[in-house]
DOVOVO-881952 format. One line per field, with one value per residue (C-alpha): residue number from 1; chain; z, x, y. Coordinates in steps of 0.1 Angstrom, whole numbers, plus 5000, padded with zeros to 4 digits. Example, Ala and Ser with C-alpha at 12.3 -4.5 7.8 and 13.67 -1.06 7.14 Angstrom:
REM residues 2
num <- c(1, 2)
chaine <- c(A, A)
Z <- c(5078, 5071)
X <- c(5123, 5137)
Y <- c(4955, 4989)
This chain:
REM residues 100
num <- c(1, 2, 3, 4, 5, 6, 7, 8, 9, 10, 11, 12, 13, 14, 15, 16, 17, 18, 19, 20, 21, 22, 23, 24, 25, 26, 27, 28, 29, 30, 31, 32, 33, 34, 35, 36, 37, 38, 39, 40, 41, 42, 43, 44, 45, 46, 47, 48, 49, 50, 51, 52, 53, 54, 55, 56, 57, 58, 59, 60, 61, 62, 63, 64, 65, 66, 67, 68, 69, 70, 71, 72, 73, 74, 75, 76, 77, 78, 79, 80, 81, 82, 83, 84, 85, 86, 87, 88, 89, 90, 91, 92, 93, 94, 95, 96, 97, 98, 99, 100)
chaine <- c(A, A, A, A, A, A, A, A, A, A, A, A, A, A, A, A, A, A, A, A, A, A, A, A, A, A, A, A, A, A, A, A, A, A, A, A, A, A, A, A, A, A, A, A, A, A, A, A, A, A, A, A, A, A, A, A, A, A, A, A, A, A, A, A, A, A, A, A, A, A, A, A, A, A, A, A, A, A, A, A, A, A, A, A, A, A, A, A, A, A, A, A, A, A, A, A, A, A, A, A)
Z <- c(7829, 7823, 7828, 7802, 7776, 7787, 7780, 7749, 7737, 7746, 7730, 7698, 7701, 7701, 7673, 7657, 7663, 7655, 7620, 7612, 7624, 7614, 7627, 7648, 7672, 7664, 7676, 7710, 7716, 7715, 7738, 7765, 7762, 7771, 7797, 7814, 7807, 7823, 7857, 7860, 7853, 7880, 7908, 7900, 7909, 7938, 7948, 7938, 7960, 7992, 8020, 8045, 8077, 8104, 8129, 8167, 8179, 8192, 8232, 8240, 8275, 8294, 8312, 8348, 8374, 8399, 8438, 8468, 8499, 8529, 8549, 8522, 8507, 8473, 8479, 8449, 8441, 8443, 8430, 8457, 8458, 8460, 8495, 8505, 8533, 8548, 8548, 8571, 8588, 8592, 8614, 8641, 8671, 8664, 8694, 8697, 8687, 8715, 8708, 8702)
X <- c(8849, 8837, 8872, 8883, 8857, 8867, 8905, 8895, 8873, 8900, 8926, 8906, 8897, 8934, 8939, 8916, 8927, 8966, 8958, 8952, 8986, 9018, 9045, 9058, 9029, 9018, 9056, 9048, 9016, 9029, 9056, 9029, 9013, 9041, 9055, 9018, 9023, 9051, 9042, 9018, 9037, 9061, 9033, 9018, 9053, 9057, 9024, 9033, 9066, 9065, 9066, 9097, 9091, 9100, 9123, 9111, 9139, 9169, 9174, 9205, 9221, 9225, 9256, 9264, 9261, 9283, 9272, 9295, 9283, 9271, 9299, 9329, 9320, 9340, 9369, 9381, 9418, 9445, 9478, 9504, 9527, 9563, 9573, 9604, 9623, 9645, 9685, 9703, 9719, 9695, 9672, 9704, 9702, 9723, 9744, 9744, 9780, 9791, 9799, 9840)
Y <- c(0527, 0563, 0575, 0553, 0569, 0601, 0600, 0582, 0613, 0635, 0616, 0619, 0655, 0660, 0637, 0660, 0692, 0685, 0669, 0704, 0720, 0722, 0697, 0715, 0722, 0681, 0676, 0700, 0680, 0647, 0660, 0675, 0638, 0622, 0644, 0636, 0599, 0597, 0619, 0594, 0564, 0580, 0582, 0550, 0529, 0552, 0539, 0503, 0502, 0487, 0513, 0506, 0492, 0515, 0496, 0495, 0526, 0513, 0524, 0534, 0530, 0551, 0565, 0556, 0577, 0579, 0572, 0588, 0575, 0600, 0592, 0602, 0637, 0639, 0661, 0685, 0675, 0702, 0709, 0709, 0742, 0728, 0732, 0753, 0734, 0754, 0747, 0725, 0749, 0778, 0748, 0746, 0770, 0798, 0811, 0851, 0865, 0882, 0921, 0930)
């Protein structure tokens, strides 16, 4: 309860001093008051709100992995060269032509 009193001193101390100003500067104080007021209205709803519940973390599978078996060693693929096959004709025996 002592804070209570303590604020309410304060409060009147203010009171006090600002009857004395101008309107301007009772205007500035007011302002100051609220902007206090309402940092602390701020904090105590942050306080107030439930906190989120942190969901148990999803797993995510994993990806397979492939298994070769010891016998079959993965072979790398390659790209064929086109193959030249040679014409019909130059596959026939040839006989020699005989000198004229």
């Amino acid at each position: 309860m002592t804070a209570l009193i303590d604020i309410q001193k304060a409060l009147n101390t203010i009171r006090r001093i600002t009857q004395q100003e101008a309107e301007a500067v009772r205007l500035e104080a007011l302002a100051l008051m609220a902007g206090v007021i309402a940092d602390e209205a701020k904090d105590i709803e942050k306080r107030r709100e439930p906190k989120p519940q942190r969901s148990a973390a999803q797993r995510v599978k994993s990806l397979p992995i492939p298994s070769y078996s010891q016998n079959a060693s993965p072979q790398p693929q390659t790209i064929a060269a086109p193959s030249v096959e040679p014409a019909a004709s130059d596959s026939k025996a040839q006989q020699p032509v005989s000198p004229q």
